[in-house]
Every structure is written in C-alpha cells, then in structure tokens.
Steps between C-alpha positions, in 0.01 A plus 500: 500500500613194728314458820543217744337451881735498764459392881646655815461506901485869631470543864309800664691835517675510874562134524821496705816383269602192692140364386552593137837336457403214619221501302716570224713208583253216519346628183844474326518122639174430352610670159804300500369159603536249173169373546291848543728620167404183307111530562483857416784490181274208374189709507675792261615723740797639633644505830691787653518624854766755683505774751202749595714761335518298196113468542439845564737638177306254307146600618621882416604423147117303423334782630757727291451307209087429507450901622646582172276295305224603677592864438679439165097318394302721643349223703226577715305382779142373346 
C-alpha cells in the first residue's frame, strides 16, 4: 500500500467560471515560480498543479481508489 497527502484549492459549487480560471491561473504561477518549487522540493515533496478538470479526474480516482479499500477491508466507522 503507498499513501501520500496531497493539497488542493476547491472553490464552492456555483462559483462563476471566469473566477475559477483565474484562480486556476495564479495558482499555476505560484506552482511554477523557481523559488515556491525549491522550498517545497527541498522539504520532500512534489509539486504538480494543472486544470480543475485535471483536479477533479484526480480527486475521482482517490476516492475510487480509497472506497475500494475501505470496502475491499471491511473498514468501519468506530
């Protein structure tokens, strides 16, 4: 089993597109600025970064992926 923490911005459902893609934008800038990269890289972890649809495919695969684990485990809520 491999298991790593991952960090995202979602925005509140309705939140008119022009507001999300430039969201989306600045974020990217961030993601890509040398200094920002060389902080986090030198703490052990990874950068990455892309479009809400590339968010939103990746959110849907975790939840694919831990569900069946859960399920698979018979986990439980204690």
């Amino acid at each position: 089993m491999v298991a790593s923490n991952w960090f995202g911005v979602i925005a509140p459902a309705g939140t008119p597109e022009p507001v999300i893609r430039k969201l989306n934008e600045q974020i990217n800038a961030v993601l890509r600025d040398p200094g920002y990269r060389s902080v986090v890289e030198s703490q052990g972890a990874e950068v990455a970064g892309g479009s809400p649809s590339d968010f939103t495919a990746f959110i849907a695969s975790e939840s694919a992926r831990w569900s069946k684990l859960i399920e698979d485990k018979h986990i439980t809520i204690q």
